[in-house]
C-alpha positions as CSV (number, residue, x, y, z in Angstrom):
1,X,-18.6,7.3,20.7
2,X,-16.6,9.4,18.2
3,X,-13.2,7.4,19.7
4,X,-13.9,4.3,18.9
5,X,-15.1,5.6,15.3
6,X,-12.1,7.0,14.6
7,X,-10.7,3.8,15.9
8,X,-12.5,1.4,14.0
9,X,-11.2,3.9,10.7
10,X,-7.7,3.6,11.8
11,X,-7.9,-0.4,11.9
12,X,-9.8,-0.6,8.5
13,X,-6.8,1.7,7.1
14,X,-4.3,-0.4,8.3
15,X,-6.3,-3.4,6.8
16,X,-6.5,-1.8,3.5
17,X,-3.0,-0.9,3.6
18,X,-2.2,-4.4,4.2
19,X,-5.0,-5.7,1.5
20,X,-3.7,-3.4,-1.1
21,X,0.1,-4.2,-1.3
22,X,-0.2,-7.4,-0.1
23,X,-2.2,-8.1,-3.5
24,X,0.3,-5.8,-5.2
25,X,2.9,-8.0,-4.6
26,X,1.3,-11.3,-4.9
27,X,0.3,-10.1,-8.9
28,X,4.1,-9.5,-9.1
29,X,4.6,-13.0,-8.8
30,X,1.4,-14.1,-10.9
31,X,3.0,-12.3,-14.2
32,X,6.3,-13.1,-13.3
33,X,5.0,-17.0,-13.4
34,X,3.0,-16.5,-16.2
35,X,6.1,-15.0,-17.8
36,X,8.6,-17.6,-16.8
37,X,10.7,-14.5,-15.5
38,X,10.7,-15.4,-11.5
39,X,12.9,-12.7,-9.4
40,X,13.0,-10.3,-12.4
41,X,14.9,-7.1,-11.4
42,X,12.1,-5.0,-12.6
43,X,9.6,-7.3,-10.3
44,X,11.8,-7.3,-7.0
45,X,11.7,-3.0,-7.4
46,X,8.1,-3.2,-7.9
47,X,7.9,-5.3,-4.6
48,X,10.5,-3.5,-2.9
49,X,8.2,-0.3,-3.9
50,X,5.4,-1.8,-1.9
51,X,7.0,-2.8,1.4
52,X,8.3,0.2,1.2
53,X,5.3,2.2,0.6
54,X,3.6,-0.1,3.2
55,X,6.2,0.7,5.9
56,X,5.9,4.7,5.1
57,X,1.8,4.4,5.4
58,X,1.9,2.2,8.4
59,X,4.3,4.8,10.1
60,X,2.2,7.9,9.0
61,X,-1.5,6.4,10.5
62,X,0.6,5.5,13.7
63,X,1.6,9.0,14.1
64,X,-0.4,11.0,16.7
65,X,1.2,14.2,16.8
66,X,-0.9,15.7,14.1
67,X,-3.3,18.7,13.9
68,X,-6.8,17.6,12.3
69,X,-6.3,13.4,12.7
70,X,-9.2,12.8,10.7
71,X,-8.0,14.7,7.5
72,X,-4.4,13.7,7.9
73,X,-6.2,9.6,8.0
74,X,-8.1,10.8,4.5
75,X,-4.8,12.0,2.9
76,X,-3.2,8.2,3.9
77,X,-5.6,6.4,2.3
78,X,-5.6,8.8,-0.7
79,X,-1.4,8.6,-0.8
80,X,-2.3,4.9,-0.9
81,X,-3.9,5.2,-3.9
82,X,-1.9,6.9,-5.2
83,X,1.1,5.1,-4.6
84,X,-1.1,1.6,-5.5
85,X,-1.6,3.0,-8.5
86,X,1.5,3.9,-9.4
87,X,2.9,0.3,-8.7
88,X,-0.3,-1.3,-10.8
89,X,1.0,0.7,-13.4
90,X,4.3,-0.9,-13.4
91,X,3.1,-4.6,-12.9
92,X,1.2,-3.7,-16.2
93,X,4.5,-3.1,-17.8
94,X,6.4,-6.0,-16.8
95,X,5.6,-8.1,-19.9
């Protein structure tokens, strides 16, 4: 039972990975429209930032070869919030 738990954890990470910057970068194009400043410079880094970001996540919960899986999950979802964060912060700023 404690497989597919672990399982079920990794495919609700890799939802919420998706969720997060996925909405990250659709409010980069909300402000940028409510700006009347479509394909800003300072919008297509903050994007650029999150398929990034998403592509590091993604590759860190696919990797296996790791000591303790279920802390090394725990510190992926808190990099994501951390990096989410940092990237809200900037959409906040594009004004």
């Amino acid at each position: 039972m404690r497989k597919i738990y672990i399982m079920a954890n990794i495919r609700d990470l890799k939802k919420d990975i998706n969720y997060v910057l996925g909405d990250i970068i659709e409010a980069v194009y909300i402000v940028e429209s409510t700006h009347d400043k479509h394909g800003s410079k300072e919008g297509s880094a903050i994007i650029d930032g999150a398929i990034s970001a998403f592509d590091d996540l993604i590759a860190k919960v696919n990797n296996k070869d790791v000591e303790d899986r279920k802390a090394h999950l725990k510190g992926v979802r808190k990099e994501l919030e951390k990096k989410a964060s940092a990237l809200i912060a900037k959409i906040n700023k594009l004004d």
